[in-house]
Phi, psi and omega in degrees: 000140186268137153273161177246153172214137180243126200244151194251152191254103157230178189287303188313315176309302184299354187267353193283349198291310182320323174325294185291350158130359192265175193265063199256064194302312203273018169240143176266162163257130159237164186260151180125171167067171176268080170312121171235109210257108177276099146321169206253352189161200199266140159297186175246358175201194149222048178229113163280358161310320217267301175277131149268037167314081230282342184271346166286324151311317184285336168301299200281335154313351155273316171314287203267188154214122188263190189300305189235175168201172214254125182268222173262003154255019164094026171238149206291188211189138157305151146220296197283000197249184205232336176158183159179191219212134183243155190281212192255313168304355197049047194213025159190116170272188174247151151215143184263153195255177196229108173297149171080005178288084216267131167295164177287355156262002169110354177232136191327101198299158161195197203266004152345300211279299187313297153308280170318351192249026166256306183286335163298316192259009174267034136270346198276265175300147172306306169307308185298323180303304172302324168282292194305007153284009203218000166255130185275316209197117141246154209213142162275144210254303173195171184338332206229015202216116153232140197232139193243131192244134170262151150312313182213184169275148202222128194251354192246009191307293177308310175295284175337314202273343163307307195306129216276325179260132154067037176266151196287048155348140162248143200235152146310150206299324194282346167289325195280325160274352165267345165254140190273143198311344184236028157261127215256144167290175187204006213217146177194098194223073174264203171249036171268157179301324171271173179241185176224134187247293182248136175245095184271093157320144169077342166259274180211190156212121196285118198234165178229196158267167135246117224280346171299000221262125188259107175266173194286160145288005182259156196299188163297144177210109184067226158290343236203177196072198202286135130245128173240121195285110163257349155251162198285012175182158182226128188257089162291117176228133175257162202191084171330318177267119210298348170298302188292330182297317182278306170293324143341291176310272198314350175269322160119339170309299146275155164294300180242127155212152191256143141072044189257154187299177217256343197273005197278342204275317178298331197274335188257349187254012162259351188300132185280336193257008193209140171249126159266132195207136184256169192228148165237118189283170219244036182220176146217188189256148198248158136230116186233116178344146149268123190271324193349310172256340171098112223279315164296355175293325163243068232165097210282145140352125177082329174288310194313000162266154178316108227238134150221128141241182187226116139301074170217186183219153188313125164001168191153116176259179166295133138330153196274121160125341198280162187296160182289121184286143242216141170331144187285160122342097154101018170232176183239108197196200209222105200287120174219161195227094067252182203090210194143167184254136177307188202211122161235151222218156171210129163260120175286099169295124162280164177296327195297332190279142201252000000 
């Protein structure tokens, strides 16, 4: 099954899109103005530790940054970290830290930070968990230096510390330690280009720029490279209904709304004022048996061999920049990654836009 997303085309939207990593190169960009993003609902944290929600991913990639991150062809990439080095055994990288580097209260990331908030999430995440069964010992080697000791070789080190959901984000040393790994945080203070300003549940939640935000020197790539934040406020409002959703847009109240019905995609492509476009998300979907009694226990006469299928499609990234996509609507499954299922998307023309 496909989602749809519909994006309203004004200069401020595109450039918030750039945030997120795309390339929106044959447009110009200017700084200013308000993005108003409709949702699918309320997240359930802003803590990237705690969930794998996919709209707490896509909330908190504005907030937060992890060590690496995914580029556009779904391989990793530094981002908060500057490189690193595997020892000859394969059983301790390195990582170089990125100087200058400032949280959204103003004091400087170094591997303080770095550490407890690896170690909160490889108690947390799914990801984090799966690696740090294979971590022996992370450690600050000196300000700018942390070194991960493995139990054995590891094929997942980078990609684990890459992946953008329920991704290993870094909090101040004193946010990663004051909340206990199954506690959801509350306090939300990364190194992303927004800051998080108001948050009202069930009315919206409010992001700004921030103007301290220290970017790569590499173009956009993916998740990862140079972002640059151009509009002054980013507005999440949520609004369940997918109908409404569709209608917002079409109205000019929202800018971007996710995740629209597949019929929605032909009715926004005749909008003389809307471009439709498609995202391929960076995972597919699994279905997987409850084995728990084993299939001849249930499974009628004649049925009983062992049946698995997969809903996927061939490797496949998002357009560069777009926001992430989130599980369709109305299937049951297992987000696993990389590859995917399209997606359709739409972009909203202001009359103004050429």
């Amino acid at each position: 099954m496909l989602a749809s997303v519909v994006i309203r085309r004004v200069l401020t939207v595109l450039a918030v899109v750039l945030v997120t990593g795309a390339a929106g190169d044959a447009l110009a960009q200017v700084k200013g103005g308000v993005m108003r993003v409709g949702n699918l609902g309320e997240p359930p944290a802003l803590d990237a530790h705690w969930t794998t929600a996919s709209i707490t991913e896509t909330l908190t990639n504005h907030i937060y940054e992890g060590l690496y991150s995914l580029d556009k062809d779904g391989k990793p990439i530094p981002m908060l970290a500057e490189g690193h080095s595997v020892s000859k055994d394969g059983l301790v990288y390195t990582f170089k830290l990125r100087q200058g580097v400032k949280f959204h209260n103003g004091k400087e990331m170094t591997s303080e930070d770095v550490v407890p908030s690896l170690a909160r999430w490889g108690k947390q995440s799914i990801y984090g968990k799966a690696l740090f069964a294979q971590v022996a010992d992370v450690r600050a080697v000196d300000k700018y230096t942390v070194e991960m000791k493995l139990k054995e070789k590891s094929a997942i080190v980078l990609i684990s510390l890459a992946v953008p959901n329920n991704f290993g984000a870094i909090y101040p040393k004193e946010i990663a330690e004051k909340f206990e790994p199954a506690v959801k945080a509350t306090e939300y203070i990364g190194t992303g280009p927004y800051k998080l300003a108001e948050w009202k549940p069930d009315q919206y939640i409010r992001m700004v720029r921030f103007d301290d935000y220290k970017s790569r020197n590499e173009k956009p790539n993916g998740y990862g490279g140079g972002k640059t934040a151009y509009v002054d406020e980013i507005r999440w409002v949520p609004v369940p209904e997918v109908a409404t959703r569709v209608a917002q847009v079409e109205t000019g109240e929202l800018d971007f709304a996710d995740d629209l019905n597949l019929d929605a995609f032909d009715r926004i492509k005749r909008n003389p004022g809307a471009r439709p476009i498609v995202a391929k998300p960076y995972y597919w979907l699994v279905a997987v048996f409850n084995k728990k009694e084993g299939l001849r226990r249930r499974w009628p006469e004649g049925r009983q061999s062992s049946i698995a299928w997969t809903i996927a499609s061939p490797p496949s990234r998002s357009p560069p920049g777009t926001p992430s996509s989130p599980a369709c609507p109305g299937t049951s499954g297992t987000r696993t990654r990389p590859g995917g299922s399209s997606r359709r998307r739409a972009t909203r023309r202001s009359p103004s836009a050429s």
